[in-house]
N, CA, C and O atoms as a MOPAC input file, in Angstrom:
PM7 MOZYME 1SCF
protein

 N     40.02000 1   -19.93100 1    79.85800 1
 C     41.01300 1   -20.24400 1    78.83400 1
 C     42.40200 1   -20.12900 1    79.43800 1
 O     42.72800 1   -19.41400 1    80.38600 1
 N     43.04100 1   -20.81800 1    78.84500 1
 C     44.56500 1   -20.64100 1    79.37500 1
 C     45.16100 1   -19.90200 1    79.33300 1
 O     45.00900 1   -19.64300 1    78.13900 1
 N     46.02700 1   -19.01000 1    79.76100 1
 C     46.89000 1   -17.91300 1    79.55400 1
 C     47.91900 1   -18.29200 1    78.35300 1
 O     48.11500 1   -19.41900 1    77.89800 1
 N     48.50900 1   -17.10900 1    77.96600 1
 C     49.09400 1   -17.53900 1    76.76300 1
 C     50.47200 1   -17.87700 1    76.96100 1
 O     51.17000 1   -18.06000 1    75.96400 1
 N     51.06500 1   -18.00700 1    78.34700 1
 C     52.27600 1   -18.25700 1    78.57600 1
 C     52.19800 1   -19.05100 1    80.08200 1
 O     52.24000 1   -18.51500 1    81.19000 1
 N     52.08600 1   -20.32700 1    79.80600 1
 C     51.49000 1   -20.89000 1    81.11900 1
 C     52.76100 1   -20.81000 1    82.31800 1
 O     53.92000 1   -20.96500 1    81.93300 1
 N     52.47900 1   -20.56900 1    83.73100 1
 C     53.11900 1   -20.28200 1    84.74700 1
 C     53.67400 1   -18.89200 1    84.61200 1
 O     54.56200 1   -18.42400 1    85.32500 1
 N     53.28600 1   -18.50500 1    83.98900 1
 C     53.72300 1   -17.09800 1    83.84800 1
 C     52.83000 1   -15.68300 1    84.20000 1
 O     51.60800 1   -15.79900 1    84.30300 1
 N     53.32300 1   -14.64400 1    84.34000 1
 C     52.21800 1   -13.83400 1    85.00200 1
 C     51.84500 1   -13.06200 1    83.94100 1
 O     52.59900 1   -12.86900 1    82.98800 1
 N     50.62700 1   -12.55400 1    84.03100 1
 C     49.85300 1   -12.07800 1    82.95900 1
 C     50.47700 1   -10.55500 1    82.80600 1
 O     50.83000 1    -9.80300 1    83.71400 1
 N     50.50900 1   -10.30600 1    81.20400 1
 C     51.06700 1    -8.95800 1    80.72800 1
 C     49.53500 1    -8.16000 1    81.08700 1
 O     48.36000 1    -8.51500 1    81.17200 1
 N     50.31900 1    -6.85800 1    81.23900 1
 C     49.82400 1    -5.53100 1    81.23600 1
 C     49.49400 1    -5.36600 1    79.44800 1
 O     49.82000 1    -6.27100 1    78.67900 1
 N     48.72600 1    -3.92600 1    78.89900 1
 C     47.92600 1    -3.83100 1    78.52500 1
 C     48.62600 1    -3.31600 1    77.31500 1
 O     48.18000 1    -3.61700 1    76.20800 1
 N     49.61700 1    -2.61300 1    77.42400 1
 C     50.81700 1    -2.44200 1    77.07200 1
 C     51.49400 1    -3.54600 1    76.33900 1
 O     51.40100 1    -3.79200 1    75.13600 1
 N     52.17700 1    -4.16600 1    77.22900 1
 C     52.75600 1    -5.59500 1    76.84000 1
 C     52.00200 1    -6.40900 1    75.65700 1
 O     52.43400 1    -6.65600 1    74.53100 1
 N     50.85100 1    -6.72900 1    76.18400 1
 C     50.10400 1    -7.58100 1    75.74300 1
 C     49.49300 1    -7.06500 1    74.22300 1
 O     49.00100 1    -7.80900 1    73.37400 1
 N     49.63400 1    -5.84900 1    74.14000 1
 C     49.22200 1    -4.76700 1    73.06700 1
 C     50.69800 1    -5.39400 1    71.76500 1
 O     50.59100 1    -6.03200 1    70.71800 1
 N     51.58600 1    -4.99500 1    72.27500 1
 C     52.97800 1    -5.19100 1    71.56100 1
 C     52.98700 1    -6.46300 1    71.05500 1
 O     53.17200 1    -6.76600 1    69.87600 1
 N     52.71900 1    -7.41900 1    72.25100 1
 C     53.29200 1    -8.69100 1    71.45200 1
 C     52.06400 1    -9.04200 1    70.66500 1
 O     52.19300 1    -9.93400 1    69.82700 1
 N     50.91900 1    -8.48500 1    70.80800 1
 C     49.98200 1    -8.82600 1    69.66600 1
 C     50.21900 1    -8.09300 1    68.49900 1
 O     49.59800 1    -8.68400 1    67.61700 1
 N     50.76300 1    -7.16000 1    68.04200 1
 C     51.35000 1    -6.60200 1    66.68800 1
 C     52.67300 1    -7.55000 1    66.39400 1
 O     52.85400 1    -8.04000 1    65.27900 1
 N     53.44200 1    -7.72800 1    67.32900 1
 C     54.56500 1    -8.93300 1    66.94100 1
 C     54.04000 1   -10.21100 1    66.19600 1
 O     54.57400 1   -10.75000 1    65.22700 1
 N     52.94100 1   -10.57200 1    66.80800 1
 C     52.02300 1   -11.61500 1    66.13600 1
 C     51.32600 1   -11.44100 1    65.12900 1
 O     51.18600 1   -12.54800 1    64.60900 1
 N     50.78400 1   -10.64500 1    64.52900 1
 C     50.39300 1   -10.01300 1    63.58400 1
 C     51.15700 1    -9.97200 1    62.78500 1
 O     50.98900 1   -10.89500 1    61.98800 1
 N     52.07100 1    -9.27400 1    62.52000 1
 C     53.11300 1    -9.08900 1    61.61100 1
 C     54.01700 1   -10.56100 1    61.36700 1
 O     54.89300 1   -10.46000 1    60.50800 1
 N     53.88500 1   -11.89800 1    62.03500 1
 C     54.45100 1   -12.78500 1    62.14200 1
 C     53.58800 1   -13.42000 1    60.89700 1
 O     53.84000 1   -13.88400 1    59.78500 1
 N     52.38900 1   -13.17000 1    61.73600 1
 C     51.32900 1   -14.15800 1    60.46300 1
 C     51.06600 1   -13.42100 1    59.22700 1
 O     51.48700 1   -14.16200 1    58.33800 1
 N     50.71700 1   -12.63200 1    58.83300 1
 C     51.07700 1   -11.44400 1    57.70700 1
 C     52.21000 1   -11.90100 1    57.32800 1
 O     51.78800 1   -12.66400 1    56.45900 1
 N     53.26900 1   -12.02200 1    57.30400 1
 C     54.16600 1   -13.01700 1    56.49800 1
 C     54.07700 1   -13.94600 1    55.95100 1
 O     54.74200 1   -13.94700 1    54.91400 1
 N     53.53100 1   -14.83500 1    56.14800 1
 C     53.17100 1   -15.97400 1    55.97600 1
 C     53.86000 1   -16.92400 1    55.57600 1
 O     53.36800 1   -17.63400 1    54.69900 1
 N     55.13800 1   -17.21800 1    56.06500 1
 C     55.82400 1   -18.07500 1    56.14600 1
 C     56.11800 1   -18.73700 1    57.11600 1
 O     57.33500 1   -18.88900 1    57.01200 1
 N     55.78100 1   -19.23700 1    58.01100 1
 C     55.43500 1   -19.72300 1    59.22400 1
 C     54.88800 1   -21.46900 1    58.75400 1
 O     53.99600 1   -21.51600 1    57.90600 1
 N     55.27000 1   -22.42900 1    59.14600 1
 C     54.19200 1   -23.81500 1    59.22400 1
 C     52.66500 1   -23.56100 1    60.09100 1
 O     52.35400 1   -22.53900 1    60.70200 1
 N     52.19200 1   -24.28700 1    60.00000 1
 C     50.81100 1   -24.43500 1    59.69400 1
 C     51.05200 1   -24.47900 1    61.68400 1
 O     51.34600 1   -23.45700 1    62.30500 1
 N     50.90300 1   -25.49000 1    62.18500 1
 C     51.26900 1   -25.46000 1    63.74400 1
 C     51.98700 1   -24.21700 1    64.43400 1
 O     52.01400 1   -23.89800 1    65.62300 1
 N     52.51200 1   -23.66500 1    63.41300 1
 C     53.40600 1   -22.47500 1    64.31700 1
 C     52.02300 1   -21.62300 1    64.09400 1
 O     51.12100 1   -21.73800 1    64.92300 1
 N     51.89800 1   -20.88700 1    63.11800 1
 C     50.97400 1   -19.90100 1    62.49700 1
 C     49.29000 1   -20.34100 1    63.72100 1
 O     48.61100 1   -19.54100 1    64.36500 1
 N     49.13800 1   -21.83700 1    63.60600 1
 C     47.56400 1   -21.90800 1    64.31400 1
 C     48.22700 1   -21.05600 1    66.45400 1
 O     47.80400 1   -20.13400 1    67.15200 1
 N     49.47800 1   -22.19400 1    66.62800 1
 C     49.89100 1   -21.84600 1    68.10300 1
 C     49.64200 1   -19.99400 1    68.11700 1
 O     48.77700 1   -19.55700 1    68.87600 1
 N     50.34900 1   -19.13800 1    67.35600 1
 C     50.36600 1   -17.34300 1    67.38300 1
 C     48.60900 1   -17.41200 1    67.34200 1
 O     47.95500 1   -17.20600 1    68.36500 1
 N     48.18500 1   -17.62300 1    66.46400 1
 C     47.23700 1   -17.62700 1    66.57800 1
 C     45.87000 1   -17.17300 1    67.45800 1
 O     45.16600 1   -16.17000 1    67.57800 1
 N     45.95600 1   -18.88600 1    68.13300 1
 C     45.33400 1   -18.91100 1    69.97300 1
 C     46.03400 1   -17.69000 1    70.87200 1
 O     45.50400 1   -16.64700 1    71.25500 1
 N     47.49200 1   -18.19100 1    71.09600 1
 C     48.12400 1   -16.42700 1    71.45100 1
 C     47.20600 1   -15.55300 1    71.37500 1
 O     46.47600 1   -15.09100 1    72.25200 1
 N     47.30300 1   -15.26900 1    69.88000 1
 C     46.74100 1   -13.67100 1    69.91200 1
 C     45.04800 1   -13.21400 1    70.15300 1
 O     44.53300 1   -12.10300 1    70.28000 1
 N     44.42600 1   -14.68800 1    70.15000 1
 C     43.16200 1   -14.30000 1    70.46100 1
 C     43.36000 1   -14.65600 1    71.98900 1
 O     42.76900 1   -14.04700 1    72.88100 1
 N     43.86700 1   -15.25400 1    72.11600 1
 C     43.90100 1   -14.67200 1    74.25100 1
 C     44.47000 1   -13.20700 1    74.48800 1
 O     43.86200 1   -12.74100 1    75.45200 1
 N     45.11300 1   -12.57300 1    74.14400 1
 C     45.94400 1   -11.62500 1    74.06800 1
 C     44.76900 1   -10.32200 1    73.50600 1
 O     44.77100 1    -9.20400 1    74.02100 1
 N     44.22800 1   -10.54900 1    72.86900 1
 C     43.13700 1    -9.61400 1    72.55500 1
 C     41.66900 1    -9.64700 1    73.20100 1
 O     40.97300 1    -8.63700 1    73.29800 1
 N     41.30200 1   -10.84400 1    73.60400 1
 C     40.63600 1   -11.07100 1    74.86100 1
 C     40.95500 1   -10.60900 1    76.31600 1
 O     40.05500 1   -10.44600 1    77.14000 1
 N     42.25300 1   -10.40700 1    76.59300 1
 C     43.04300 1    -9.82600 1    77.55600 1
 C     42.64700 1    -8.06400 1    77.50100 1
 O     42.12100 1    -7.27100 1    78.28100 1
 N     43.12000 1    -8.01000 1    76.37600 1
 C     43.13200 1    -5.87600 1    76.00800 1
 C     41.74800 1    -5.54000 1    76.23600 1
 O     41.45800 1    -4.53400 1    76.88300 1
 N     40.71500 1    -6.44800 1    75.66500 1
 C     39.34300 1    -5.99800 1    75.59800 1
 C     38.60400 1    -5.65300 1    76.79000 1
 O     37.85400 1    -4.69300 1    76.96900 1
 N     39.04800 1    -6.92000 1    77.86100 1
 C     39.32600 1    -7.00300 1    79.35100 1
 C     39.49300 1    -5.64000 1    80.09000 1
 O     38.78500 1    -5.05600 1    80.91100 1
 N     40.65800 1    -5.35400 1    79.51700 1
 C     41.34700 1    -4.74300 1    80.52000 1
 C     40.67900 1    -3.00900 1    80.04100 1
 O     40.45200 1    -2.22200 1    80.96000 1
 N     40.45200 1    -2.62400 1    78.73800 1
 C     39.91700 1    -1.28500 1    78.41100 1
 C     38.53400 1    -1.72700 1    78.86200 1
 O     37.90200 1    -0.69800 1    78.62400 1
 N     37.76200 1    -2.48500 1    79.30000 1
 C     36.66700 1    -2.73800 1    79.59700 1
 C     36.18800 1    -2.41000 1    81.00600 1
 O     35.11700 1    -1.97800 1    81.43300 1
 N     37.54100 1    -2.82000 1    81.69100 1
 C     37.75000 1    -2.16700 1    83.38400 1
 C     37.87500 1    -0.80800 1    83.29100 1
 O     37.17400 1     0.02700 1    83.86300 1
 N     39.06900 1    -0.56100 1    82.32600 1
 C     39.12700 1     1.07800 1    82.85300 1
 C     37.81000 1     2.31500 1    82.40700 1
 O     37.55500 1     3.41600 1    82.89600 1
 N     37.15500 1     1.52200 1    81.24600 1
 C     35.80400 1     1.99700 1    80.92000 1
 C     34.72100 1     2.18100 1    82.58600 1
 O     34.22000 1     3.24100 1    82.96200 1
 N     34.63100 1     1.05900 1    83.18700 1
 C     34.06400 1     1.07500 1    84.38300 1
 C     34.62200 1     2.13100 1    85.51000 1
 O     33.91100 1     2.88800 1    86.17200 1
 N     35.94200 1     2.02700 1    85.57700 1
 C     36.52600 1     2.77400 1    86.07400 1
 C     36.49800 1     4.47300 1    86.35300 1
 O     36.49300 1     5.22600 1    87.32700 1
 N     36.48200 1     4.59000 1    84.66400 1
 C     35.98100 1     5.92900 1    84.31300 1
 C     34.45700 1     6.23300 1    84.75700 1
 O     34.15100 1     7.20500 1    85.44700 1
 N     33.65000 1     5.38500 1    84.32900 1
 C     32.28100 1     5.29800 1    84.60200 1
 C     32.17300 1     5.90900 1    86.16400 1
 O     31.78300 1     7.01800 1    86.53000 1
 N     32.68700 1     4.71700 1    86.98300 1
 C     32.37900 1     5.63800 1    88.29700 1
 C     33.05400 1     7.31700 1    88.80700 1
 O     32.58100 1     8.26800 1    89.43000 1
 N     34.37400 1     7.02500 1    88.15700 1
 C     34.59500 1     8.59800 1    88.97300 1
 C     33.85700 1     9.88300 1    88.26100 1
 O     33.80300 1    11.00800 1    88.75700 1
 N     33.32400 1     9.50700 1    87.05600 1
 C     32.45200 1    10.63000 1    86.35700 1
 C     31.11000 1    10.99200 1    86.83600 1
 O     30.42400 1    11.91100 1    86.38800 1
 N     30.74300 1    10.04800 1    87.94800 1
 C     29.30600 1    10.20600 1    88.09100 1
 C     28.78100 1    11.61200 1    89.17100 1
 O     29.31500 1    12.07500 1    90.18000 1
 N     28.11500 1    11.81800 1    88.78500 1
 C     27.71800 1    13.05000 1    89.49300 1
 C     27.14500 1    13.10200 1    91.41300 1
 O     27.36500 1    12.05700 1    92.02600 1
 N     26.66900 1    13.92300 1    91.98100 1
 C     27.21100 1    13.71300 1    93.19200 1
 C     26.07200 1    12.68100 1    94.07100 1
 O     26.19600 1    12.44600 1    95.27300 1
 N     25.07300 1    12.19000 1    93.29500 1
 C     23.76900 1    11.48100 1    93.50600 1
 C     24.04600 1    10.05600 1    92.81400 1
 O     23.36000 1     9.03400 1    92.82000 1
 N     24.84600 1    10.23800 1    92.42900 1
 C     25.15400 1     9.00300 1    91.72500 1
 C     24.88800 1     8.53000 1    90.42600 1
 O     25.13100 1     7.39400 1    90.01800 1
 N     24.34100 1     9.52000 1    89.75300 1
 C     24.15900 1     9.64000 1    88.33300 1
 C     25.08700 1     9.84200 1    87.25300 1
 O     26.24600 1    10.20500 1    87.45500 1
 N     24.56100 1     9.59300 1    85.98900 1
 C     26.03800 1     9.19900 1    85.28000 1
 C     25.87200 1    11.15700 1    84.99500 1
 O     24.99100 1    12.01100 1    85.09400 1
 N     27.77300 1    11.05300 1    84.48900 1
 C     27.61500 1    12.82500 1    84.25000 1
 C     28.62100 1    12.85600 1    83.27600 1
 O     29.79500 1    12.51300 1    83.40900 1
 N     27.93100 1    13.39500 1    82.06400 1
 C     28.69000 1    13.68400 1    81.04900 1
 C     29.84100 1    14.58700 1    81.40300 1
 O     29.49400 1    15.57200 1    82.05400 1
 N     31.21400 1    14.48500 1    81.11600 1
 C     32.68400 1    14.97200 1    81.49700 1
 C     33.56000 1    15.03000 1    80.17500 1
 O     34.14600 1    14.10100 1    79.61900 1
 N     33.49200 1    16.38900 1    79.81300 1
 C     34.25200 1    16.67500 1    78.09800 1
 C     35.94900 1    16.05900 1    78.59600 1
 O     36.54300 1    16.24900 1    79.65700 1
 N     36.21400 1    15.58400 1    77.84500 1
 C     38.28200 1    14.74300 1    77.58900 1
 C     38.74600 1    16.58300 1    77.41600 1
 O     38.14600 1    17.54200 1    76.93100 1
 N     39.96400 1    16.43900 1    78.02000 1
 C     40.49500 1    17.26200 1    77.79200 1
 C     41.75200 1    16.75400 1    77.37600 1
 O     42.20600 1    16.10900 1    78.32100 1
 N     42.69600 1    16.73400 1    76.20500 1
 C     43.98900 1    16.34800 1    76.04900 1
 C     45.15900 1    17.19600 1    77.08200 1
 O     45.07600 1    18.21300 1    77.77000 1
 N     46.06200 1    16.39100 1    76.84800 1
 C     47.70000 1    17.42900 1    77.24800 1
 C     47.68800 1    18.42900 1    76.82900 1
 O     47.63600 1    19.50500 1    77.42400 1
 N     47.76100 1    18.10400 1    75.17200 1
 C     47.98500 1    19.72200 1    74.48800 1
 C     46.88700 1    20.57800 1    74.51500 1
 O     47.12100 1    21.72600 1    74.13800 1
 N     45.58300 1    20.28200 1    74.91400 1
 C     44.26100 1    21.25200 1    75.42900 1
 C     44.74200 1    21.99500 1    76.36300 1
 O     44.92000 1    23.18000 1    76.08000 1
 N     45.07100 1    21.54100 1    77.67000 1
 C     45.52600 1    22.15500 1    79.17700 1
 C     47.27800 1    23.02100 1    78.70400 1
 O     47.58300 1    24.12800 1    79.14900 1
 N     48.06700 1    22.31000 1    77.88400 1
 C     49.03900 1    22.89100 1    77.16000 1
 C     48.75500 1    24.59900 1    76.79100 1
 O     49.45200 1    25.58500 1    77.02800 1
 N     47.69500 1    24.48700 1    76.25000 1
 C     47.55200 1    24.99800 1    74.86700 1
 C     47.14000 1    26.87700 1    75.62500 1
 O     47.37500 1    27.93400 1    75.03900 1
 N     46.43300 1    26.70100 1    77.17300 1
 C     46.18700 1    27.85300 1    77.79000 1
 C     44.86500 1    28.03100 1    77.51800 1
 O     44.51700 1    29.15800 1    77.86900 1
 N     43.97500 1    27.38500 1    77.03600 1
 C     42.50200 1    27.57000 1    77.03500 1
 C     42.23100 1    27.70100 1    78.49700 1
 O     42.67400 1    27.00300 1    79.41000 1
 N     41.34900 1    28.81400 1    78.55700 1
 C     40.42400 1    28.53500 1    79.80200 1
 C     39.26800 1    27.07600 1    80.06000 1
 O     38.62400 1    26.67700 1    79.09000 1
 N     39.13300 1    26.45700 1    81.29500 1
 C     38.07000 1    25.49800 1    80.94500 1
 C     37.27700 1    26.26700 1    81.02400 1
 O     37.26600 1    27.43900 1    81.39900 1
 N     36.41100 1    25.46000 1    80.58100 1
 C     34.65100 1    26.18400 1    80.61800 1
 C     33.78900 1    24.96200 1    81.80600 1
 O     33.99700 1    23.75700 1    81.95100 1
 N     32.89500 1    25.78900 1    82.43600 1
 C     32.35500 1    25.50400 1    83.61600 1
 C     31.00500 1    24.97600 1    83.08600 1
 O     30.14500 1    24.58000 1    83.87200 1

């Protein structure tokens, strides 16, 4: 599919996050013509095809550095900021 801004370089995950709520909130108005409203549209389903993409890599991503030392998958508890903040000991 085409990118949503042709010759142009593809947004980060971020970016691409933003201007899809910009789009959103464009069409949720609904005052827009019919050609403008379909064009955001395509946009935003490339643009969300993009995000799905891209949390889909870092899912893999995660996948490998979690794996245990055989190469097996290994369950790894999230710890937030404010967890490590907070002075809990980890648990082993």
């Amino acid at each position: 599919m085409a990118s949503a801004r042709k010759g142009s370089r593809q947004p980060g995950f971020e970016e691409a996050l933003a201007r899809l709520e910009t789009i959103v909130k464009s069409l949720e108005g609904g005052d827009l013509p019919l050609e403008e409203s379909l064009r955001l549209f395509e946009e935003g389903v490339s643009l969300t095809r993009l995000c799905a993409g891209k949390l889909e890599e870092a899912q893999r991503r995660i996948d490998v550095l979690t794996r245990g030392e055989q190469g097996d998958p290994k369950l790894v508890a999230f710890e937030s900021e404010a967890d490590d903040e907070g002075g809990r000991p980890e648990s082993s």
